[in-house]
C-alpha positions in Angstrom: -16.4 -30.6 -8.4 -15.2 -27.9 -5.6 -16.5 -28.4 -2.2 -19.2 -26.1 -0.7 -16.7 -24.5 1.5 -14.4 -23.4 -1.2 -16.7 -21.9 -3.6 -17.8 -20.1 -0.8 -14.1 -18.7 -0.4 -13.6 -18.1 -3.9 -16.7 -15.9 -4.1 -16.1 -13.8 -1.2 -12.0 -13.3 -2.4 -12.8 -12.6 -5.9 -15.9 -9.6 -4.4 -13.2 -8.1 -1.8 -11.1 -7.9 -4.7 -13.7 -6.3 -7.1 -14.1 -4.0 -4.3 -11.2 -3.0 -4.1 -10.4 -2.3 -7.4 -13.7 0.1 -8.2 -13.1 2.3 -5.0 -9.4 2.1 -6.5 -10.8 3.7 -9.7 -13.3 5.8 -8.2 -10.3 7.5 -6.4 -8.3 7.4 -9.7 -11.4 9.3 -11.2 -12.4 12.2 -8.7 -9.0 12.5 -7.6 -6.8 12.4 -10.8 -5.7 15.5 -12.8 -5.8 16.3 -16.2 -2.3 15.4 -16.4 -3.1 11.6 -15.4 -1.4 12.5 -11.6 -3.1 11.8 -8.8 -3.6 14.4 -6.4 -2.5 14.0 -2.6 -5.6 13.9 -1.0 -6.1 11.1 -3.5 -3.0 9.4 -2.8 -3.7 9.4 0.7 -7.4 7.6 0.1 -5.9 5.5 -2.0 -3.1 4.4 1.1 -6.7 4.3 2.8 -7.9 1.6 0.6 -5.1 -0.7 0.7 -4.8 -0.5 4.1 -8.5 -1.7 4.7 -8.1 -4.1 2.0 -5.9 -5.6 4.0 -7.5 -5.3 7.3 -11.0 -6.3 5.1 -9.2 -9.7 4.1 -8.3 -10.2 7.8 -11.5 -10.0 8.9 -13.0 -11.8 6.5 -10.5 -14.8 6.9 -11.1 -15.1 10.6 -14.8 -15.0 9.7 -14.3 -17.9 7.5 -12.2 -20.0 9.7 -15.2 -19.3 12.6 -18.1 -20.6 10.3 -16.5 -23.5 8.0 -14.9 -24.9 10.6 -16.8 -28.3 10.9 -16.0 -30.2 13.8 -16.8 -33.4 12.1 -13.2 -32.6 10.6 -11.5 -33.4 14.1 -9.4 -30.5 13.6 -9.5 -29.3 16.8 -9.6 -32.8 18.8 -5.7 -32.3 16.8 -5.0 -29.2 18.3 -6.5 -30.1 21.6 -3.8 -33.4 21.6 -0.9 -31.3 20.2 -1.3 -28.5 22.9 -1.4 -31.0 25.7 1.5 -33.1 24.6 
């Protein structure tokens, strides 16, 4: 059985990706031609996207780190030892 803290990850991964993908085809809709090309305003939202995906993913992952980090784990009584050695 997966631990709490990775089904947690795996949900919020697997919605930032949905979400990504429908405002990928809502921009493939409104902004693509009869000719299956995507216009430039389009191609410029859909630069847009990406680029927050990317910052979204960032974001989320330092989110993630803040709250799951248990410090039962003694991960940062680690740290703590390797920065002072």
């Amino acid at each position: 059985m997966l631990e709490r803290e990775r089904i947690i990850e795996i949900v919020v991964a697997v919605s930032s990706v949905f979400l990504m993908l429908g405002a990928m085809m809502f921009i493939g809709s409104e902004y693509g031609g009869a000719d299956s090309a995507l216009s430039p305003e389009g191609g410029e939202l859909l630069v847009g996207v990406i680029v927050g995906f990317i910052l979204l993913l960032t974001a989320v992952g330092f989110v993630l780190a803040y709250l799951l980090n248990d410090p039962a784990d003694g991960l940062d009584e680690d740290a703590d030892a390797q920065n002072a050695a």
